[in-house]
C-alpha positions as CSV (number, residue, x, y, z in Angstrom):
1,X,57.0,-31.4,12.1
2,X,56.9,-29.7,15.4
3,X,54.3,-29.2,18.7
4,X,54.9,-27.8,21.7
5,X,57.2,-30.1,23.7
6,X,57.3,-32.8,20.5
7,X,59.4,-32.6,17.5
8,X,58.9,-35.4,14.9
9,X,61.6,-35.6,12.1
10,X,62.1,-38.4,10.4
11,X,64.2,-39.5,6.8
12,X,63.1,-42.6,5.4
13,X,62.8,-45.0,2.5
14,X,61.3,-47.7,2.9
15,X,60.4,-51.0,1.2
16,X,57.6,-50.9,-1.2
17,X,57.0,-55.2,-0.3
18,X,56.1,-56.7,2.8
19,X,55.2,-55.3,6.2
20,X,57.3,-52.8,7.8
21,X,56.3,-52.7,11.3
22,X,56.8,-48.9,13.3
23,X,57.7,-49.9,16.7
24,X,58.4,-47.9,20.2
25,X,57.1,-46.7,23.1
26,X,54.1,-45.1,23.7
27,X,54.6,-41.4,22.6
28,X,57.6,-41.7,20.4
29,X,55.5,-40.2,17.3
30,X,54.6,-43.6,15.6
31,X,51.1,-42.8,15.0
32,X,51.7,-39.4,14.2
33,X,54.0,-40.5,11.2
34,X,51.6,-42.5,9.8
35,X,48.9,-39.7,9.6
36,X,51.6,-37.8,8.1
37,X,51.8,-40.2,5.4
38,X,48.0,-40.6,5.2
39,X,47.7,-37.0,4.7
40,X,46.3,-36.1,8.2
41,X,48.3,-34.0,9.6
42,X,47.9,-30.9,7.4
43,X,50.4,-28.9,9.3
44,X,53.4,-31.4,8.5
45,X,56.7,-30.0,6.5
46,X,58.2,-32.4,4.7
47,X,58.4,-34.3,1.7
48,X,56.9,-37.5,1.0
49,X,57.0,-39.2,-2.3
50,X,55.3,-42.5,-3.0
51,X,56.4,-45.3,-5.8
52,X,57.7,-42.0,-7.7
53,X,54.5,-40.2,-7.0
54,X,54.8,-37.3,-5.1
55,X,52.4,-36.2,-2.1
56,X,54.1,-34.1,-0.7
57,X,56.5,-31.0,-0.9
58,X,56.6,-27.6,-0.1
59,X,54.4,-26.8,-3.1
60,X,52.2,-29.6,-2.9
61,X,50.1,-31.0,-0.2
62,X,47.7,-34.4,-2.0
63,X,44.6,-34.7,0.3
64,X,43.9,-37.6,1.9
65,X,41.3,-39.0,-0.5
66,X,43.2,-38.4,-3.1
67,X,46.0,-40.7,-1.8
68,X,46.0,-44.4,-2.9
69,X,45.6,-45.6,1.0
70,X,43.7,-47.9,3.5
71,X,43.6,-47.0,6.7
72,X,43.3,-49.3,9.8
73,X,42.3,-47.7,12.9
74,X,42.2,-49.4,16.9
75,X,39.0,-49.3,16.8
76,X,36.8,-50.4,13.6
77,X,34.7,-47.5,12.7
78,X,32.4,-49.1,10.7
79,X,28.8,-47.5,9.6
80,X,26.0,-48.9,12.0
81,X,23.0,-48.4,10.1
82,X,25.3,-50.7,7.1
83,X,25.6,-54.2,7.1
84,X,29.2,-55.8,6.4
85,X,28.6,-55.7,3.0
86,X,27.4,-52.5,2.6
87,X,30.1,-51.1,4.7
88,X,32.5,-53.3,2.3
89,X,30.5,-51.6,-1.0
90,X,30.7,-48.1,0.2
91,X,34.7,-48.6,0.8
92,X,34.5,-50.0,-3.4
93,X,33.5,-46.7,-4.5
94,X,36.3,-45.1,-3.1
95,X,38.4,-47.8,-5.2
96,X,40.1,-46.1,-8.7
97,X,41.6,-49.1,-9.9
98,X,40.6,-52.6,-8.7
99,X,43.8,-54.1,-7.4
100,X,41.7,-56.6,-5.0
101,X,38.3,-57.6,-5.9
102,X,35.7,-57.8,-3.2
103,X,35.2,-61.7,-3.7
104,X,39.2,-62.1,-2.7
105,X,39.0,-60.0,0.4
106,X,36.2,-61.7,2.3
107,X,37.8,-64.8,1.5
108,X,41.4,-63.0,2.9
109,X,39.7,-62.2,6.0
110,X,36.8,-65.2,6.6
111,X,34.1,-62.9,6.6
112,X,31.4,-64.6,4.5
113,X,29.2,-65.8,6.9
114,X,28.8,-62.0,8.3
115,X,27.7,-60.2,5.7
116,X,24.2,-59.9,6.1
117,X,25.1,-58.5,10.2
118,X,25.7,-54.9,11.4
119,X,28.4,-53.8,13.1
120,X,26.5,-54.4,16.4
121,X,26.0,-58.1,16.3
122,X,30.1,-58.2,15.8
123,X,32.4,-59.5,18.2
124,X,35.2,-57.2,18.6
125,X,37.5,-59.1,16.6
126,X,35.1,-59.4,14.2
127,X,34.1,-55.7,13.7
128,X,38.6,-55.9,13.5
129,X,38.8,-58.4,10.3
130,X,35.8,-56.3,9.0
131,X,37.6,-52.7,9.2
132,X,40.6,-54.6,7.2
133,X,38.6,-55.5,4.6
134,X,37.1,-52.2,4.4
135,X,40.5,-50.3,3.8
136,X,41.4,-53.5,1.3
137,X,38.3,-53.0,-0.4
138,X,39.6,-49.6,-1.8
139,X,42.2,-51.5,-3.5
140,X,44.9,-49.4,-1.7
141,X,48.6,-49.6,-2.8
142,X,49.3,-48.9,0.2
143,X,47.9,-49.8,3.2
144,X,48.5,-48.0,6.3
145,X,47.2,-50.0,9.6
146,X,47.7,-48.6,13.5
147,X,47.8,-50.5,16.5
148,X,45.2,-52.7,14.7
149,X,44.8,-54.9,17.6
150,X,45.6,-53.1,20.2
151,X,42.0,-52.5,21.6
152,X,41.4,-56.6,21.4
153,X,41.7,-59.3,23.9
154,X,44.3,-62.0,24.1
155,X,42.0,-64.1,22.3
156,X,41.1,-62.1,19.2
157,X,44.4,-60.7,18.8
158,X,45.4,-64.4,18.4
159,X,42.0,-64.9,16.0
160,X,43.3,-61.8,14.0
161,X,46.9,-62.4,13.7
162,X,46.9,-66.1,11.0
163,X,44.5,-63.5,8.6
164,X,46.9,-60.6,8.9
165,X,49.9,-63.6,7.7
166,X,47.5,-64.0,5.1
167,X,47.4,-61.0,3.6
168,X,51.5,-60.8,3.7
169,X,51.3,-64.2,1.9
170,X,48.9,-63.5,-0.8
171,X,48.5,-59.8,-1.5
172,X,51.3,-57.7,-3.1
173,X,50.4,-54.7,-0.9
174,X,53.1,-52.6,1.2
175,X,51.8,-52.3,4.7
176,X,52.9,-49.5,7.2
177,X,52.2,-51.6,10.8
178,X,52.3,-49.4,13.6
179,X,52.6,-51.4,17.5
180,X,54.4,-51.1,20.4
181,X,53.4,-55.5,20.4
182,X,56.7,-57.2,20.3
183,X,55.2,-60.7,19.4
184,X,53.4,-58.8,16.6
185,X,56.4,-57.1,15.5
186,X,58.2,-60.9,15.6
187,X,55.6,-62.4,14.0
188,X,54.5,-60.4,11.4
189,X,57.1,-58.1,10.3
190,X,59.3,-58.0,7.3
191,X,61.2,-55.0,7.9
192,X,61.6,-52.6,11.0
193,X,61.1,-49.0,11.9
194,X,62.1,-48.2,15.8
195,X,61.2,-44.7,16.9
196,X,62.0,-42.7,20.2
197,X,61.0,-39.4,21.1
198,X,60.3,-38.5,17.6
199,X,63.5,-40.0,16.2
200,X,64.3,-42.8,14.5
201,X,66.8,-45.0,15.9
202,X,67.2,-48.0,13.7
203,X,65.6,-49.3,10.3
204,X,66.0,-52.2,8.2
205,X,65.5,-55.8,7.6
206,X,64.2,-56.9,11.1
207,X,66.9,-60.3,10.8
208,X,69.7,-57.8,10.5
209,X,68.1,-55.1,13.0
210,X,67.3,-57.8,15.8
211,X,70.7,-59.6,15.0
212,X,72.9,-56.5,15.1
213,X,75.6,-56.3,18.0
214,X,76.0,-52.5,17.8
215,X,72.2,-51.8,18.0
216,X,70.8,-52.0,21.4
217,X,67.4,-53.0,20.0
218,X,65.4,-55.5,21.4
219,X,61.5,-56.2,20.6
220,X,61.0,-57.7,23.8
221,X,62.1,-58.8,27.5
222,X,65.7,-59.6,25.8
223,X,67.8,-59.9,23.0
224,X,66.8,-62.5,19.8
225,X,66.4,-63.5,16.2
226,X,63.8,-64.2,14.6
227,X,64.2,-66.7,11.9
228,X,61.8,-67.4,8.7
229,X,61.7,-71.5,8.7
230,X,59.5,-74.3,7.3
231,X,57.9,-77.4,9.0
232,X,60.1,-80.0,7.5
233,X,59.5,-82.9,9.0
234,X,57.6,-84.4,12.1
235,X,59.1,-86.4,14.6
236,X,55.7,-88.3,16.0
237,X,57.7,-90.7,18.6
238,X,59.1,-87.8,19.9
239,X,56.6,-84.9,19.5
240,X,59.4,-82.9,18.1
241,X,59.1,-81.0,14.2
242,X,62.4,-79.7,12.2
243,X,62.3,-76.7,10.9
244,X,64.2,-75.9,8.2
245,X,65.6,-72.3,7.5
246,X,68.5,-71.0,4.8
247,X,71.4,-72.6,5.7
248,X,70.0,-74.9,8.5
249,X,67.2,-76.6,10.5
250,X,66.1,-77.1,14.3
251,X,64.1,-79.0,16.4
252,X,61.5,-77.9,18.4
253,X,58.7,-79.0,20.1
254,X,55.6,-79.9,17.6
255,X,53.0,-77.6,18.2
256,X,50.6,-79.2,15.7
257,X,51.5,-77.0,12.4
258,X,51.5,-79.3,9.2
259,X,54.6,-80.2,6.7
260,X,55.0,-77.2,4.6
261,X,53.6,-74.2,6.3
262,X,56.4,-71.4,6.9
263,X,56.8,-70.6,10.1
264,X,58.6,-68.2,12.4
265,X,60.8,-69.1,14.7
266,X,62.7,-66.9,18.1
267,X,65.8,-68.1,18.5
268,X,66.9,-65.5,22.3
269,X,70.4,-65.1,22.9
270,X,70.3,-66.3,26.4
271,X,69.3,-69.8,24.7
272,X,72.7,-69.8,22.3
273,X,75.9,-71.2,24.0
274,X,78.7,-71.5,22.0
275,X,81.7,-74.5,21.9
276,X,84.9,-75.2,19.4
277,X,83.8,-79.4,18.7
278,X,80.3,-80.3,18.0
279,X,78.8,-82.3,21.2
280,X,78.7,-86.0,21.0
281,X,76.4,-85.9,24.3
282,X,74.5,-83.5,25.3
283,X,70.9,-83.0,25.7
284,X,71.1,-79.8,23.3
285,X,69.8,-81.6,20.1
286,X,70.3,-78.3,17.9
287,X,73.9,-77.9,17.1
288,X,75.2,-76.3,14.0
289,X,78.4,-74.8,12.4
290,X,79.0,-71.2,12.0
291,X,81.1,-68.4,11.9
292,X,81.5,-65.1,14.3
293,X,80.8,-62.1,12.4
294,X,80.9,-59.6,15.6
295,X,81.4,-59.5,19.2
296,X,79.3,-56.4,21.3
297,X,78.2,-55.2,24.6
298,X,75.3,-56.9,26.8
299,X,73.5,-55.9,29.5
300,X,75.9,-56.7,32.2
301,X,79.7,-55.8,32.0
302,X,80.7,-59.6,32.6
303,X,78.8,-60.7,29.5
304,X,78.8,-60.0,25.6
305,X,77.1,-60.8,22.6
306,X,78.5,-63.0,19.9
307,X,77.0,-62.4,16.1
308,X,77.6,-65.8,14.4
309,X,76.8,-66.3,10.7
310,X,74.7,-70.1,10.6
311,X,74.3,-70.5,6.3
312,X,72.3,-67.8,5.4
313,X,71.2,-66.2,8.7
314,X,72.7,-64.6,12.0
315,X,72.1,-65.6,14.9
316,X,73.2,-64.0,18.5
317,X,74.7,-66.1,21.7
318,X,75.3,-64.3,25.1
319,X,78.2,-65.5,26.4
320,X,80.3,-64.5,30.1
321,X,83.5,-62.9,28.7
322,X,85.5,-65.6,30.5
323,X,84.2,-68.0,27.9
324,X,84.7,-65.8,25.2
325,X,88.6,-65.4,26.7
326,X,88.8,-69.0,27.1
327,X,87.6,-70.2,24.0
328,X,89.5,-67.4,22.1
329,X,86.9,-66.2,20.3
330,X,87.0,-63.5,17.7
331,X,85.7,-62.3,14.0
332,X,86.6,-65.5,11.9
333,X,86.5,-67.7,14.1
334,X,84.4,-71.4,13.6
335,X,82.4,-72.6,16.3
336,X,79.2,-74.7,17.0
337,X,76.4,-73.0,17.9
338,X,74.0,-75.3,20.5
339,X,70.7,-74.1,20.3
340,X,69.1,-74.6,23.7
341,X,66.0,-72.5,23.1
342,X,63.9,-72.2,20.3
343,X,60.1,-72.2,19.7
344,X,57.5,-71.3,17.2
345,X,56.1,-67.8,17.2
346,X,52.1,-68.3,17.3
């Protein structure tokens, strides 16, 4: 697909489970490939099959309507003259099969107490929460959502954000998440699409994206992992809670979140030093056995980036390459990795 001064050209399969978030700068054709996929951009060339449905070739072009889809805008364009529910009901009849019943998606999104309002006695992340159930009450099978929260405040992005980990945790729906929010992407995000200047420069699993030594991808000010973990245990005398994750746990400090609840944790590279023999003192309390899987280039020609494989999951140390001389370290080696930094992502 091509403008004046932009050409957009993309190949990609993606997962039909989870949220894949589209990240990137401003400009770099995210939203532009999710109208493509909703059917919006008439003029697009492609193809685009769906769950072995096609929408699109150079024969066939499915209309918008006619594509199973929900679609989240920035802003919530609800109907003003319509109450919540009514908005809710008119978004029913567009429904052809009832994956989601409307009972289950104000309970998804806490809107039960608002029904009976318009649109103009909504808070802004309110009128949000109520544009989500909107596109859910179509019973989408997929459900396309951009910058969803990009027009909100601190606070109501933080308001929105636990009913968006709903809908990952309870509905079987693929979502298309388009943001240029790193702590949405790291929060949210099962998978990753990064796009620059119309190009796609890296997708996959975010773990192995964000963990990857020969990727220069980063969600935010550095490098870091992002690790799926439970609350295992709480350490009251302390104020500490162990989170457990495949292959491992951490402390960190307790930030109120009961036993149980799955979490996600950032683990940044600059928080990872590496040694040969676990620490019998030391004030690092996080200090586990690995393996190093890869050694690449960081930001600075004195320093590197170590890929160590801790059970099930990678995680990334920046080390000086004197240390990484020193302590001979190479593919296959075993070292203990001290985990200075981590914290929940909320």
């Amino acid at each position: 697909m091509e403008w004046t001064g932009f050409r957009l050209e993309v190949d990609l399969q993606l997962s039909g489970h989870g949220i894949t978030a589209i990240f990137g700068p401003s400009g770099s054709g995210k939203t532009t490939l999710l109208r493509c996929i909703a059917g919006l951009e008439k003029s697009a060339q492609g193809f685009l099959e769906f769950n072995g449905e096609t929408w699109q070739n150079r024969q066939l072009f499915m209309p918008v309507h006619k594509r199973p889809i929900g679609y989240v805008f920035q802003e919530a364009s609800l109907f003003p003259h319509l109450t919540v529910l009514d908005n809710l009901r008119y978004g029913q009849k567009r429904a052809a099969e009832k994956i989601v019943s409307l009972d289950q998606v104000v309970a998804l999104l806490g809107i039960g107490h608002l029904l009976e309002r318009r649109p103009e006695r909504l808070s802004g992340g309110e009128r949000q929460r109520v544009g989500i159930a909107r596109a859910l009450a179509v019973s989408p099978r997929l459900l396309l959502m951009d910058e969803p929260l990009a027009a909100l405040d601190l606070a109501r992005k933080q308001e929105i954000l636990p009913y968006l980990e709903r809908l990952h945790d309870e509905l079987d729906i693929p979502v298309l998440y388009v943001t240029h929010a790193p702590d949405e992407v790291a929060r949210l995000a099962d998978h990753l699409v990064v796009m620059d200047a119309g190009l796609v420069t890296a997708v996959g699993p975010l773990p192995e994206i964000l963990s990857s030594v020969d990727l220069p991808i980063r969600i935010g000010e550095e490098r870091e992992v992002v690790l799926d973990a439970v609350i295992g245990e709480i350490d009251a005398e302390w104020h500490l809670a162990r989170m457990d994750f495949e292959g491992g746990s951490l402390w960190a400090r307790d930030r109120g979140i009961d036993i149980g609840r799955r979490v996600r944790v950032r683990v940044p590279a600059s928080g990872v030093s590496l040694a040969l023999q676990p620490a019998e003192q030391s004030s690092v309390i996080n200090s586990l056995p690995g393996q190093v899987e890869a050694i690449g280039e960081a930001e600075h020609p004195g320093l590197c980036l170590v890929k160590v494989r801790v059970g099930a999951v990678s995680i990334l140390s920046r080390v000086t390459r004197r240390s990484l001389a020193g302590l001979q370290i190479e593919p296959g080696k075993v070292v203990w990795v001290q985990i200075k930094s981590a914290a929940v992502i909320e």
